[in-house]
N, C-alpha and C positions, 0 to 999 in steps of 0.2 A: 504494500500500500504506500505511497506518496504523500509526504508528507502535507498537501492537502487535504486530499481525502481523511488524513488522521487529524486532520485540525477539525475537519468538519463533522467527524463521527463525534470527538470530543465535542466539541461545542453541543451535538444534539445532548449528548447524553448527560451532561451538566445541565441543558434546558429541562431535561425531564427528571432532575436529580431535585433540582429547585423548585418543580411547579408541587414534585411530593410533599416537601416540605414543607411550603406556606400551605397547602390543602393541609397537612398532617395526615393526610389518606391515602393507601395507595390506590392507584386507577382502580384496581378491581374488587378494593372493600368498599368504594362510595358506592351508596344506596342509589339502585334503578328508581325511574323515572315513575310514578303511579298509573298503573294500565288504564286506558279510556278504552270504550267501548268501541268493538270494530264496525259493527252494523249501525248503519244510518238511516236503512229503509222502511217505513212504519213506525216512527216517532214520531209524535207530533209535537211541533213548537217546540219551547225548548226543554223538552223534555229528556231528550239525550243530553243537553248541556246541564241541565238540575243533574242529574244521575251522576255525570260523569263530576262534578263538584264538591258532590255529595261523598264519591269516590273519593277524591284528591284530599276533602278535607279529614278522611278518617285510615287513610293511605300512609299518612302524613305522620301518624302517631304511631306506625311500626317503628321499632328499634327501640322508643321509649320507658317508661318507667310503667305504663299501663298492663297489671295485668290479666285482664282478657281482652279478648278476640271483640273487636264493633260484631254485632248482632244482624243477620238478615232473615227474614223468614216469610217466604211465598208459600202461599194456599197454592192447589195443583190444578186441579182440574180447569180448564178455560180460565186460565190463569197463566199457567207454564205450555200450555197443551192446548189442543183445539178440540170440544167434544171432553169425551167424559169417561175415566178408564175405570170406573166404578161399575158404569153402566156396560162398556164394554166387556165386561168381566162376568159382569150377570148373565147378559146376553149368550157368552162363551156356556156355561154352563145349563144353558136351558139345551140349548145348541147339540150338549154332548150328553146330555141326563147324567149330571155332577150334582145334582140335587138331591139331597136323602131326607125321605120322607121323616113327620116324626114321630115315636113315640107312639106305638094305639092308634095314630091317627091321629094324635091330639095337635089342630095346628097353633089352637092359643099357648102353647107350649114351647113356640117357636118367637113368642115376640108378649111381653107381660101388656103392651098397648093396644095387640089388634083386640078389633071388636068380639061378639058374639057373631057377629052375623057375616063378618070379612072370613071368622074360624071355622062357619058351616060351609061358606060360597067353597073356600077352600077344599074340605074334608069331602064336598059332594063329585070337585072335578076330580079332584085325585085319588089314582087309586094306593091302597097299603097293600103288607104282606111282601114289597118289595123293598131291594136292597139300594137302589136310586129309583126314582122317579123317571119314565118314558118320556120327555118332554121333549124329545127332537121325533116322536113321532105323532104323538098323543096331545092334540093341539088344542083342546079343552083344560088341559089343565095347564100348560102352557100359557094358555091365554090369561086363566084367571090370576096365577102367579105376576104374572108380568104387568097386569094390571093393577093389583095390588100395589106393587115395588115402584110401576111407572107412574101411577094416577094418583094412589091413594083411594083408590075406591076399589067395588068388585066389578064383573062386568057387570050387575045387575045395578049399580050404582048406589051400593050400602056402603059408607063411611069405612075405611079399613081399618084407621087407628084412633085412640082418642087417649084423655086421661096424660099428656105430657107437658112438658115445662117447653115455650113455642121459644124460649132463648135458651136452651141447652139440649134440646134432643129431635132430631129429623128424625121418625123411625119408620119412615121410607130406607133412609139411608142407613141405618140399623139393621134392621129388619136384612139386606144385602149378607151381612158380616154376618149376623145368627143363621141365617140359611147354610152357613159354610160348617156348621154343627158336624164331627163327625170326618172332617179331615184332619191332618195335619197340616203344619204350618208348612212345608215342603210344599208338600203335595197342592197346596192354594198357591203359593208361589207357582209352582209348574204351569196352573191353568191361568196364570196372570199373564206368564211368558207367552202362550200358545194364545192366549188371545189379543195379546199385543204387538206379536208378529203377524196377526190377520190384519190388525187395523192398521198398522202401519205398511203393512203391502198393499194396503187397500186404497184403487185412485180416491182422489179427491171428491167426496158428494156421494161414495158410494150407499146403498143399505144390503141391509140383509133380512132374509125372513127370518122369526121368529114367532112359532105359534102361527095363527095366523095374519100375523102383523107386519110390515115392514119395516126398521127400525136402521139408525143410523149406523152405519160398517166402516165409519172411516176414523182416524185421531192423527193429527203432527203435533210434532213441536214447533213450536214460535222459536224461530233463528235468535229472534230479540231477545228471548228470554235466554236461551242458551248460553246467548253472548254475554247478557247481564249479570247470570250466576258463576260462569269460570272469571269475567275481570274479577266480579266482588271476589272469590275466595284469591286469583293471584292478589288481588289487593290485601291480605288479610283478616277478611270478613271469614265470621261462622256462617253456614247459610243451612237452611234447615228449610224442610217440608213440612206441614202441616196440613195436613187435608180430611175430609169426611168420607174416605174411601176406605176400605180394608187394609191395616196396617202392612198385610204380606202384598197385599196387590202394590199399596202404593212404594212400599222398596225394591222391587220390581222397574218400576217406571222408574226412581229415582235415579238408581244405578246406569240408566241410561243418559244422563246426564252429567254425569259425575259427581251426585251426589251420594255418599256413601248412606248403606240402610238404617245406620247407627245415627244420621240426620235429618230420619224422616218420623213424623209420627201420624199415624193412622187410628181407624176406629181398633180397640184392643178385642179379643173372644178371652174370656177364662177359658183354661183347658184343664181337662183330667186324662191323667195317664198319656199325657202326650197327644192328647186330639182336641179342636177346639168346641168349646160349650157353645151353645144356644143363648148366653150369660155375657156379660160384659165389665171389662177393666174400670173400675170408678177414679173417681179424681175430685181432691177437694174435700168437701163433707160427705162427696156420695161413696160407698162403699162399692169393691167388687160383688159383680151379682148384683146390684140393686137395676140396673139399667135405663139410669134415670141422667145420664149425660153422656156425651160424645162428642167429638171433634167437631161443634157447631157451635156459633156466635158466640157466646158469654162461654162454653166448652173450651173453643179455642185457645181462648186467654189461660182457662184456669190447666190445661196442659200444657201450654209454651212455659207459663210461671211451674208447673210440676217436674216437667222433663227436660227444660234445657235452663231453668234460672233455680231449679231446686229447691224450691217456696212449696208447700206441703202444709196438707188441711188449710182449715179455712182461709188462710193468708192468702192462696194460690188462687181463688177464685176474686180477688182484691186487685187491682190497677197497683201495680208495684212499683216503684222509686224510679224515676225518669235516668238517673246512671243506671240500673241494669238493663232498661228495657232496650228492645231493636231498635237498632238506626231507621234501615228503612224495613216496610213491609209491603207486599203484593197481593192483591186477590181481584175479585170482580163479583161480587157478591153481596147479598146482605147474611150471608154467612161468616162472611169471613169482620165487618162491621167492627168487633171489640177490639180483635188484632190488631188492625188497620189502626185505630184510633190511640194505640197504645204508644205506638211509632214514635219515636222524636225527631226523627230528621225527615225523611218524604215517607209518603204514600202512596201508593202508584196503584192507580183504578186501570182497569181496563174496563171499557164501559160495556155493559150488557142490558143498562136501560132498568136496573132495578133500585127501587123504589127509595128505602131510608138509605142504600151506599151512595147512591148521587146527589140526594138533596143535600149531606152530607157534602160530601167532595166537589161539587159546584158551590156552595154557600162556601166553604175553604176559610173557613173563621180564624185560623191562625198562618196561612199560607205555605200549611206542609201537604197539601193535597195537588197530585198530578194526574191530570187523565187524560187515557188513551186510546182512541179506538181498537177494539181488537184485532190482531193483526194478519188477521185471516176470516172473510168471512164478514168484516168489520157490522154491524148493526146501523142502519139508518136511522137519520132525527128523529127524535119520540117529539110527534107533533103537538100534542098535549104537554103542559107542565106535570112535573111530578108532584103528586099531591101531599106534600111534606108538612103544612098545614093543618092537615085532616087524617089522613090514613096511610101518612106514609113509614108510619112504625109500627110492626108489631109487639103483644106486648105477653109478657110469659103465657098469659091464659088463652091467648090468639086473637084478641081483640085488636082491632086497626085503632091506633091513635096520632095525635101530630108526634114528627119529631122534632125533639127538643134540643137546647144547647144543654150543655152541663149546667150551667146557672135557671133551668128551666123555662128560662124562654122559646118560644116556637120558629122552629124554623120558615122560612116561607118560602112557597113553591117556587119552584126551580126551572130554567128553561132547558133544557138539552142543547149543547153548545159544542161537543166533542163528541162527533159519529163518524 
Protein backbone atom coordinates (compact mmCIF):
# COMPACT_ATOMS: atom_id res chain seq x y z
CA UNK A 1 0.00 0.00 0.00
CA UNK A 2 1.28 3.60 -0.64
CA UNK A 3 1.61 5.69 1.43
CA UNK A 4 -1.43 7.54 0.56
CA UNK A 5 -3.75 5.11 0.48
CA UNK A 6 -2.28 4.53 4.23
CA UNK A 7 -2.88 8.05 5.08
CA UNK A 8 -6.33 7.66 3.84
CA UNK A 9 -7.31 4.20 5.43
CA UNK A 10 -5.92 6.01 8.69
CA UNK A 11 -7.67 9.13 8.47
CA UNK A 12 -11.08 6.93 7.86
CA UNK A 13 -10.48 4.84 10.74
CA UNK A 14 -9.79 7.75 13.26
CA UNK A 15 -13.11 9.28 11.78
CA UNK A 16 -14.81 6.26 12.93
CA UNK A 17 -12.75 5.98 16.01
CA UNK A 18 -14.06 9.49 17.01
CA UNK A 19 -17.72 9.42 15.99
CA UNK A 20 -17.69 6.14 18.71
CA UNK A 21 -16.64 8.13 21.17
CA UNK A 22 -18.74 11.37 21.25
CA UNK A 23 -21.97 8.78 20.45
CA UNK A 24 -20.24 6.50 23.44
CA UNK A 25 -22.16 3.68 21.37
CA UNK A 26 -20.98 1.42 19.13
CA UNK A 27 -22.78 1.40 15.49
CA UNK A 28 -24.32 -1.64 16.25
CA UNK A 29 -25.40 -1.23 20.12
CA UNK A 30 -27.48 2.09 19.02
CA UNK A 31 -31.14 1.37 19.29
CA UNK A 32 -33.08 0.78 15.79
CA UNK A 33 -35.33 3.19 14.55
CA UNK A 34 -39.32 2.34 15.95
CA UNK A 35 -41.15 0.09 13.03
CA UNK A 36 -44.13 2.15 11.33
CA UNK A 37 -46.56 0.37 9.68
CA UNK A 38 -45.92 -1.13 6.07
CA UNK A 39 -49.41 -1.18 4.64
CA UNK A 40 -51.20 2.02 3.72
CA UNK A 41 -54.03 0.60 1.96
CA UNK A 42 -57.54 0.83 3.88
CA UNK A 43 -56.66 3.43 6.44
CA UNK A 44 -58.49 6.16 6.61
CA UNK A 45 -57.29 9.61 7.57
CA UNK A 46 -55.00 9.77 9.63
CA UNK A 47 -55.31 6.91 11.13
CA UNK A 48 -52.05 5.01 10.19
CA UNK A 49 -50.22 8.21 11.33
CA UNK A 50 -52.26 8.17 15.11
CA UNK A 51 -51.06 4.29 15.07
CA UNK A 52 -47.91 4.77 13.87
CA UNK A 53 -47.33 7.77 16.83
CA UNK A 54 -48.89 5.89 19.20
CA UNK A 55 -46.13 3.23 18.06
CA UNK A 56 -43.05 5.77 18.38
CA UNK A 57 -44.33 7.04 21.58
CA UNK A 58 -44.33 3.79 23.47
CA UNK A 59 -41.21 2.21 21.20
CA UNK A 60 -39.47 4.90 22.69
CA UNK A 61 -39.45 3.56 26.28
CA UNK A 62 -37.62 0.02 25.23
CA UNK A 63 -34.32 -0.17 26.92
CA UNK A 64 -35.77 1.84 29.96
CA UNK A 65 -36.32 1.44 33.48
CA UNK A 66 -40.10 0.23 32.78
CA UNK A 67 -40.85 -2.92 33.73
CA UNK A 68 -43.43 -4.24 31.53
CA UNK A 69 -44.26 -4.71 28.12
CA UNK A 70 -47.03 -1.37 26.68
CA UNK A 71 -50.22 -3.51 26.46
CA UNK A 72 -52.40 -4.39 23.11
CA UNK A 73 -55.36 -6.35 22.96
CA UNK A 74 -57.70 -6.94 19.76
CA UNK A 75 -61.07 -8.68 19.80
CA UNK A 76 -60.81 -11.21 16.67
CA UNK A 77 -63.54 -11.81 14.83
CA UNK A 78 -64.27 -8.83 12.01
CA UNK A 79 -61.86 -7.20 13.83
CA UNK A 80 -58.40 -9.10 12.92
CA UNK A 81 -60.52 -11.20 10.40
CA UNK A 82 -63.39 -10.92 7.99
CA UNK A 83 -66.49 -13.11 8.97
CA UNK A 84 -66.40 -15.08 11.94
CA UNK A 85 -64.22 -18.37 12.80
CA UNK A 86 -66.69 -19.16 15.76
CA UNK A 87 -69.30 -19.47 13.22
CA UNK A 88 -67.06 -21.09 10.85
CA UNK A 89 -66.35 -23.61 13.36
CA UNK A 90 -69.97 -24.56 14.07
CA UNK A 91 -70.68 -24.72 10.60
CA UNK A 92 -67.57 -27.35 10.32
CA UNK A 93 -69.00 -29.45 12.79
CA UNK A 94 -72.76 -29.77 11.70
CA UNK A 95 -70.96 -30.25 8.31
CA UNK A 96 -69.15 -33.49 9.73
CA UNK A 97 -71.76 -34.80 12.66
CA UNK A 98 -68.83 -33.40 15.41
CA UNK A 99 -71.83 -32.94 17.50
CA UNK A 100 -72.69 -35.26 20.43
CA UNK A 101 -75.89 -35.58 21.58
CA UNK A 102 -76.71 -35.16 25.26
CA UNK A 103 -77.30 -36.80 28.12
CA UNK A 104 -81.13 -38.94 27.85
CA UNK A 105 -81.76 -36.56 25.51
CA UNK A 106 -81.76 -33.86 27.92
CA UNK A 107 -80.94 -30.75 25.80
CA UNK A 108 -81.42 -28.11 28.71
CA UNK A 109 -78.56 -29.85 29.94
CA UNK A 110 -76.48 -28.41 27.21
CA UNK A 111 -76.84 -24.60 28.09
CA UNK A 112 -78.51 -23.73 32.04
CA UNK A 113 -80.33 -20.58 29.62
CA UNK A 114 -82.11 -22.31 26.94
CA UNK A 115 -85.67 -22.24 27.35
CA UNK A 116 -88.38 -25.11 27.83
CA UNK A 117 -89.50 -24.88 24.61
CA UNK A 118 -85.97 -24.10 22.42
CA UNK A 119 -85.19 -27.91 24.95
CA UNK A 120 -88.26 -29.64 23.25
CA UNK A 121 -87.81 -27.99 19.48
CA UNK A 122 -84.59 -29.59 20.05
CA UNK A 123 -85.15 -33.03 21.70
CA UNK A 124 -88.09 -33.41 18.87
CA UNK A 125 -85.54 -32.88 15.67
CA UNK A 126 -82.94 -34.83 17.11
CA UNK A 127 -82.45 -38.15 17.34
CA UNK A 128 -80.50 -40.02 20.77
CA UNK A 129 -79.02 -43.46 21.26
CA UNK A 130 -76.20 -42.11 19.06
CA UNK A 131 -72.64 -41.42 19.52
CA UNK A 132 -72.74 -37.82 17.33
CA UNK A 133 -75.51 -36.55 15.94
CA UNK A 134 -76.27 -37.08 11.68
CA UNK A 135 -76.35 -33.47 10.98
CA UNK A 136 -74.56 -33.57 7.58
CA UNK A 137 -77.29 -35.77 6.58
CA UNK A 138 -80.23 -35.20 8.74
CA UNK A 139 -81.40 -31.63 7.88
CA UNK A 140 -84.14 -31.29 10.60
CA UNK A 141 -82.01 -31.35 13.10
CA UNK A 142 -79.42 -29.47 11.53
CA UNK A 143 -81.68 -26.90 10.81
CA UNK A 144 -83.16 -26.59 14.35
CA UNK A 145 -79.51 -26.46 15.84
CA UNK A 146 -78.33 -23.91 13.71
CA UNK A 147 -81.11 -22.00 14.34
CA UNK A 148 -80.99 -21.89 17.72
CA UNK A 149 -76.97 -20.90 17.63
CA UNK A 150 -77.67 -18.45 14.58
CA UNK A 151 -81.14 -16.66 15.46
CA UNK A 152 -81.66 -17.39 18.99
CA UNK A 153 -84.86 -18.75 18.34
CA UNK A 154 -86.33 -22.34 17.13
CA UNK A 155 -87.41 -22.61 13.77
CA UNK A 156 -90.85 -22.54 15.06
CA UNK A 157 -89.98 -19.01 16.51
CA UNK A 158 -89.93 -19.97 20.44
CA UNK A 159 -87.33 -17.68 22.36
CA UNK A 160 -84.20 -20.04 22.73
CA UNK A 161 -82.54 -18.45 25.73
CA UNK A 162 -83.49 -16.34 28.59
CA UNK A 163 -82.74 -15.78 32.29
CA UNK A 164 -78.95 -13.83 31.47
CA UNK A 165 -76.87 -10.85 32.55
CA UNK A 166 -77.20 -8.83 28.49
CA UNK A 167 -73.57 -7.36 29.74
CA UNK A 168 -71.62 -10.45 30.58
CA UNK A 169 -73.19 -13.58 28.61
CA UNK A 170 -74.19 -14.01 24.63
CA UNK A 171 -75.39 -17.61 25.11
CA UNK A 172 -75.67 -17.91 21.57
CA UNK A 173 -72.02 -17.67 21.63
CA UNK A 174 -71.86 -20.03 24.79
CA UNK A 175 -74.02 -22.28 23.81
CA UNK A 176 -71.17 -22.97 20.46
CA UNK A 177 -68.25 -23.95 23.30
CA UNK A 178 -70.82 -26.25 25.45
CA UNK A 179 -71.91 -28.17 22.26
CA UNK A 180 -68.14 -29.15 22.07
CA UNK A 181 -69.04 -31.27 25.57
CA UNK A 182 -67.31 -34.42 25.13
CA UNK A 183 -64.11 -33.61 23.16
CA UNK A 184 -60.87 -32.94 23.85
CA UNK A 185 -59.09 -29.99 23.70
CA UNK A 186 -56.92 -31.46 20.72
CA UNK A 187 -59.35 -32.91 19.13
CA UNK A 188 -61.55 -29.12 18.99
CA UNK A 189 -58.34 -27.65 17.82
CA UNK A 190 -58.17 -30.24 14.84
CA UNK A 191 -61.72 -29.25 13.78
CA UNK A 192 -60.62 -25.55 14.08
CA UNK A 193 -57.80 -26.21 11.72
CA UNK A 194 -59.93 -28.21 9.16
CA UNK A 195 -62.34 -25.61 9.07
CA UNK A 196 -60.06 -22.85 8.71
CA UNK A 197 -58.20 -24.37 5.90
CA UNK A 198 -61.82 -24.53 4.12
CA UNK A 199 -62.55 -20.96 4.74
CA UNK A 200 -59.48 -19.66 3.93
CA UNK A 201 -59.35 -21.79 0.50
CA UNK A 202 -62.43 -20.48 0.02
CA UNK A 203 -62.83 -17.57 -2.81
CA UNK A 204 -64.16 -14.51 -1.62
CA UNK A 205 -68.28 -14.35 -1.08
CA UNK A 206 -68.24 -17.93 -1.07
CA UNK A 207 -71.32 -20.11 1.00
CA UNK A 208 -71.81 -23.24 1.88
CA UNK A 209 -74.83 -25.43 2.79
CA UNK A 210 -75.75 -26.38 5.95
CA UNK A 211 -78.95 -28.17 6.83
CA UNK A 212 -80.96 -26.76 4.60
CA UNK A 213 -79.40 -23.27 4.76
CA UNK A 214 -76.93 -21.46 2.91
CA UNK A 215 -74.42 -19.85 5.06
CA UNK A 216 -71.30 -17.89 4.75
CA UNK A 217 -67.94 -20.32 3.45
CA UNK A 218 -65.54 -17.79 3.37
CA UNK A 219 -62.95 -15.74 6.30
CA UNK A 220 -59.34 -13.45 5.42
CA UNK A 221 -57.35 -11.69 7.39
CA UNK A 222 -57.13 -7.96 7.18
CA UNK A 223 -53.40 -7.38 5.64
CA UNK A 224 -53.89 -4.04 8.01
CA UNK A 225 -54.23 -5.93 10.80
CA UNK A 226 -51.57 -8.39 10.40
CA UNK A 227 -49.38 -5.56 9.77
CA UNK A 228 -50.55 -3.64 12.88
CA UNK A 229 -49.90 -6.72 15.34
CA UNK A 230 -46.19 -7.86 14.03
CA UNK A 231 -44.97 -3.69 14.01
CA UNK A 232 -46.64 -3.57 17.64
CA UNK A 233 -44.89 -6.78 19.02
CA UNK A 234 -41.36 -5.65 17.00
CA UNK A 235 -42.01 -2.50 18.78
CA UNK A 236 -42.29 -4.05 22.06
CA UNK A 237 -45.91 -4.22 22.78
CA UNK A 238 -47.62 -7.48 24.50
CA UNK A 239 -50.50 -8.11 22.11
CA UNK A 240 -53.19 -10.45 23.16
CA UNK A 241 -56.53 -11.84 21.66
CA UNK A 242 -59.59 -11.69 23.24
CA UNK A 243 -62.42 -12.98 21.78
CA UNK A 244 -66.12 -14.62 22.37
CA UNK A 245 -65.15 -17.75 20.35
CA UNK A 246 -63.86 -21.03 21.76
CA UNK A 247 -60.62 -20.75 23.46
CA UNK A 248 -59.08 -23.89 21.26
CA UNK A 249 -60.70 -22.49 18.13
CA UNK A 250 -59.51 -19.01 18.75
CA UNK A 251 -55.54 -20.39 19.38
CA UNK A 252 -55.81 -21.99 16.24
CA UNK A 253 -56.42 -18.74 14.40
CA UNK A 254 -54.07 -16.82 16.47
CA UNK A 255 -51.08 -18.83 15.63
CA UNK A 256 -51.62 -17.86 12.24
CA UNK A 257 -50.79 -14.66 12.86
CA UNK A 258 -48.18 -14.89 15.16
CA UNK A 259 -49.63 -14.72 18.00
CA UNK A 260 -48.68 -17.33 20.27
CA UNK A 261 -51.84 -19.42 22.10
CA UNK A 262 -50.58 -18.48 25.57
CA UNK A 263 -52.00 -14.64 24.13
CA UNK A 264 -55.05 -15.40 23.24
CA UNK A 265 -58.20 -15.98 25.59
CA UNK A 266 -61.33 -17.48 24.58
CA UNK A 267 -64.69 -18.66 25.98
CA UNK A 268 -63.15 -21.44 28.74
CA UNK A 269 -65.26 -25.40 28.86
CA UNK A 270 -64.60 -27.06 32.41
CA UNK A 271 -63.38 -30.42 31.63
CA UNK A 272 -63.24 -33.88 33.58
CA UNK A 273 -60.87 -36.58 32.95
CA UNK A 274 -59.48 -34.71 30.12
CA UNK A 275 -62.77 -33.88 27.87
CA UNK A 276 -64.57 -30.61 27.81
CA UNK A 277 -67.98 -30.13 30.03
CA UNK A 278 -71.01 -28.63 28.89
CA UNK A 279 -69.83 -26.08 32.03
CA UNK A 280 -68.00 -23.16 31.91
CA UNK A 281 -64.56 -21.26 33.36
CA UNK A 282 -65.88 -18.21 35.61
CA UNK A 283 -64.17 -15.18 36.40
CA UNK A 284 -64.54 -12.59 38.89
CA UNK A 285 -67.37 -13.32 41.40
CA UNK A 286 -68.60 -15.87 39.12
CA UNK A 287 -67.42 -19.25 39.95
CA UNK A 288 -66.50 -22.38 37.57
CA UNK A 289 -69.67 -24.03 36.43
CA UNK A 290 -71.98 -21.31 37.33
CA UNK A 291 -72.17 -20.16 33.40
CA UNK A 292 -73.02 -16.91 34.14
CA UNK A 293 -70.07 -14.85 32.17
CA UNK A 294 -67.83 -15.19 29.03
CA UNK A 295 -65.61 -13.26 26.93
CA UNK A 296 -68.54 -10.50 26.36
CA UNK A 297 -68.61 -6.72 27.10
CA UNK A 298 -68.24 -6.12 30.96
CA UNK A 299 -66.79 -10.40 30.43
CA UNK A 300 -64.04 -8.93 28.44
CA UNK A 301 -62.64 -6.50 30.84
CA UNK A 302 -63.11 -8.77 33.92
CA UNK A 303 -60.75 -11.48 31.81
CA UNK A 304 -58.18 -9.16 30.36
CA UNK A 305 -57.82 -7.73 34.31
CA UNK A 306 -57.82 -11.97 35.29
CA UNK A 307 -55.54 -13.28 32.67
CA UNK A 308 -53.11 -10.89 31.51
CA UNK A 309 -53.17 -7.88 34.52
CA UNK A 310 -53.64 -10.61 37.21
CA UNK A 311 -56.59 -8.76 39.30
CA UNK A 312 -58.71 -11.75 40.68
CA UNK A 313 -62.25 -11.64 42.33
CA UNK A 314 -64.18 -8.97 42.53
CA UNK A 315 -61.38 -6.28 41.68
CA UNK A 316 -61.04 -7.94 38.05
CA UNK A 317 -64.44 -7.08 37.06
CA UNK A 318 -63.48 -3.03 38.25
CA UNK A 319 -61.94 -0.54 35.57
CA UNK A 320 -58.21 -0.91 36.91
CA UNK A 321 -55.57 1.89 37.38
CA UNK A 322 -54.87 3.66 33.87
CA UNK A 323 -50.69 2.50 34.28
CA UNK A 324 -51.61 -1.01 33.98
CA UNK A 325 -54.25 -0.91 31.42
CA UNK A 326 -53.78 -1.37 27.27
CA UNK A 327 -52.33 1.24 25.25
CA UNK A 328 -54.21 0.75 22.52
CA UNK A 329 -57.31 -1.70 21.88
CA UNK A 330 -59.29 -3.06 18.79
CA UNK A 331 -62.77 -4.44 18.09
CA UNK A 332 -65.88 -3.43 16.14
CA UNK A 333 -68.41 -4.28 18.22
CA UNK A 334 -70.73 -3.59 21.13
CA UNK A 335 -69.08 -6.43 22.53
CA UNK A 336 -66.18 -5.62 22.65
CA UNK A 337 -67.45 -1.77 24.37
CA UNK A 338 -65.70 -2.17 28.13
CA UNK A 339 -62.38 -3.16 26.44
CA UNK A 340 -62.21 -0.44 24.15
CA UNK A 341 -63.12 2.15 26.73
CA UNK A 342 -60.48 0.81 29.14
CA UNK A 343 -57.76 1.91 26.42
CA UNK A 344 -55.41 4.96 27.31
CA UNK A 345 -53.82 5.65 24.29
CA UNK A 346 -56.20 4.90 20.87
CA UNK A 347 -59.16 2.92 20.08
CA UNK A 348 -59.40 1.80 16.86
CA UNK A 349 -63.22 0.82 15.66
CA UNK A 350 -63.75 -0.70 12.63
CA UNK A 351 -67.12 0.34 11.85
CA UNK A 352 -69.90 -2.31 11.55
CA UNK A 353 -72.70 0.22 12.13
CA UNK A 354 -73.58 -0.97 15.71
CA UNK A 355 -75.35 0.87 17.89
CA UNK A 356 -73.67 2.16 21.71
CA UNK A 357 -69.72 1.26 19.93
CA UNK A 358 -70.30 4.31 17.40
CA UNK A 359 -72.31 6.68 19.29
CA UNK A 360 -69.48 6.03 21.54
CA UNK A 361 -66.59 6.42 19.11
CA UNK A 362 -68.06 9.27 16.88
CA UNK A 363 -69.05 11.55 20.08
CA UNK A 364 -64.97 10.61 20.83
CA UNK A 365 -65.36 12.63 24.37
CA UNK A 366 -61.74 12.59 25.09
CA UNK A 367 -60.13 12.17 21.50
CA UNK A 368 -58.78 8.41 22.00
CA UNK A 369 -61.34 7.05 19.52
CA UNK A 370 -60.34 6.17 15.64
CA UNK A 371 -62.59 4.74 13.15
CA UNK A 372 -62.37 2.64 10.28
CA UNK A 373 -64.04 1.38 7.60
CA UNK A 374 -63.68 -2.29 7.51
CA UNK A 375 -61.34 -3.27 5.34
CA UNK A 376 -62.92 -5.75 3.31
CA UNK A 377 -66.25 -5.60 2.45
CA UNK A 378 -66.40 -2.11 4.14
CA UNK A 379 -70.39 -1.24 5.24
CA UNK A 380 -72.16 1.67 3.62
CA UNK A 381 -73.53 5.10 5.43
CA UNK A 382 -76.18 4.06 8.03
CA UNK A 383 -78.49 6.77 6.64
CA UNK A 384 -80.32 7.14 9.80
CA UNK A 385 -78.42 8.42 13.05
CA UNK A 386 -77.61 6.02 15.79
CA UNK A 387 -80.16 6.23 18.31
CA UNK A 388 -77.75 6.85 21.22
CA UNK A 389 -80.20 9.15 22.89
CA UNK A 390 -82.88 6.47 23.26
CA UNK A 391 -81.82 2.88 22.69
CA UNK A 392 -78.73 2.96 21.85
CA UNK A 393 -77.58 0.96 25.19
CA UNK A 394 -78.30 -2.15 26.22
CA UNK A 395 -78.77 -2.64 29.65
CA UNK A 396 -77.89 -6.07 31.84
CA UNK A 397 -81.68 -7.13 31.81
CA UNK A 398 -81.93 -6.39 27.92
CA UNK A 399 -83.77 -3.27 28.06
CA UNK A 400 -82.61 -0.56 25.23
CA UNK A 401 -81.70 2.76 27.14
CA UNK A 402 -79.74 6.18 26.09
CA UNK A 403 -76.01 5.99 26.29
CA UNK A 404 -74.51 7.61 28.66
CA UNK A 405 -71.12 9.55 29.44
CA UNK A 406 -69.54 8.24 32.72
CA UNK A 407 -70.66 11.55 34.41
CA UNK A 408 -74.21 10.31 33.26
CA UNK A 409 -75.03 12.49 30.96
CA UNK A 410 -76.66 11.25 27.48
CA UNK A 411 -75.07 10.93 24.67
CA UNK A 412 -76.63 12.35 21.51
CA UNK A 413 -77.21 10.66 18.37
CA UNK A 414 -74.62 10.29 16.00
CA UNK A 415 -74.24 10.70 12.33
CA UNK A 416 -72.34 7.98 10.43
CA UNK A 417 -69.29 9.70 9.12
CA UNK A 418 -66.64 6.75 8.48
CA UNK A 419 -68.05 3.93 5.83
Amino acid sequence: MNRRLRTSAATAALALATTSLVSGTPAEARPRACPTLKVSEGWHGDNKARLDALIADHCAEKGTARTTKPLAVFDWDNTVIKNDVGDATFYWLLRNDRIRPPRNGDWAATSRHLTPGAAAALGAACPTGVRTLPTATDTRCADEILSVYGTGTTTGGTAAFAGFDHRRMEPQYAWLAQLLRGWTTRQVESFAAAARAENLAAPQGATQRVGTSQVTGWVRHYPQQRDLIRTLQDAGFDVWIVSASPEPVVDVWAKGIGVHPSRAIGIRNTTEHGRLTAHLKGCGTVRDGEDRMITYIDGKRCWINQEILGVHGPASERVQPASRRQVLAAGDSDTDISFLRDATGLRLVLNRNKNELMCRAYENGDGRWIVNPMFIEPKKRKTTAYPCATTGYTASDGTAEPVRRPDGSVIPDQTDAVH
